[in-house]
N, C-alpha and C positions, 0 to 999 in steps of 0.2 A: 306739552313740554312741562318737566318740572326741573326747579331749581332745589337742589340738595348742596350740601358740600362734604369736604371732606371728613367730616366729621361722623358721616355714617359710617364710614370704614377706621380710622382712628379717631376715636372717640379720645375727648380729653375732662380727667374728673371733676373738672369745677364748671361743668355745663353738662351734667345729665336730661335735663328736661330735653336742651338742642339735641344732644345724641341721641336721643330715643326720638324726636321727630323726625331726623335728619334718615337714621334707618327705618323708619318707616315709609318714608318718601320715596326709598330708594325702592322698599319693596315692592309699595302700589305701583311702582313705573315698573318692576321685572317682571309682574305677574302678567300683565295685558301685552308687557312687548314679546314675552313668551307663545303667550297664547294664540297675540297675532299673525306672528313670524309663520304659523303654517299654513294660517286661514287663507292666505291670498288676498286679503281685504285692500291693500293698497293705503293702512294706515301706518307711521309708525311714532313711534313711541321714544319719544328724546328725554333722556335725563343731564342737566347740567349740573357741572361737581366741581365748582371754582375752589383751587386749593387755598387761599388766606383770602380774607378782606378783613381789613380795619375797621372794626366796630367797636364797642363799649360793652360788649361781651366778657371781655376779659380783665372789664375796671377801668378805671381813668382814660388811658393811653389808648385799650382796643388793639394791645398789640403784648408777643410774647416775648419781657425786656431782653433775656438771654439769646433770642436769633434775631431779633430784629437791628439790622448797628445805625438806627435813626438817631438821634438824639429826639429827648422827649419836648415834646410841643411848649 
């Protein structure tokens, strides 16, 4: 199992280094679930892709002020 988010598929500009690990993550998990899916192996291959968490990602707050309607901390 790997943890990706959604940031392999909308990537946002002030976190490239995460975007570029984020789709790479996604890729190692498509290539072996690919390959497995005909083998019969009886393994499979989970990617999880949580759409927001509140981190310090994005500066102080960890959140983006325009969609978020929290008040700040």
């Amino acid at each position: 199992m790997n943890v990706t988010s959604a940031l392999a598929f909308v990537p946002l500009p002030v976190a490239p280094t995460c975007n570029a690990t984020k789709a790479a993550l996604y890729s190692f998990s498509e290539s072996p679930r690919v390959q497995l899916a005909g083998a019969d192996a009886g393994v499979q291959v989970i990617e999880v892709a949580p759409l927001g968490v509140c981190t310090t990602l994005l500066g102080r707050h960890g959140r983006l002020p325009h969609r978020d309607p929290r008040p700040p901390a």
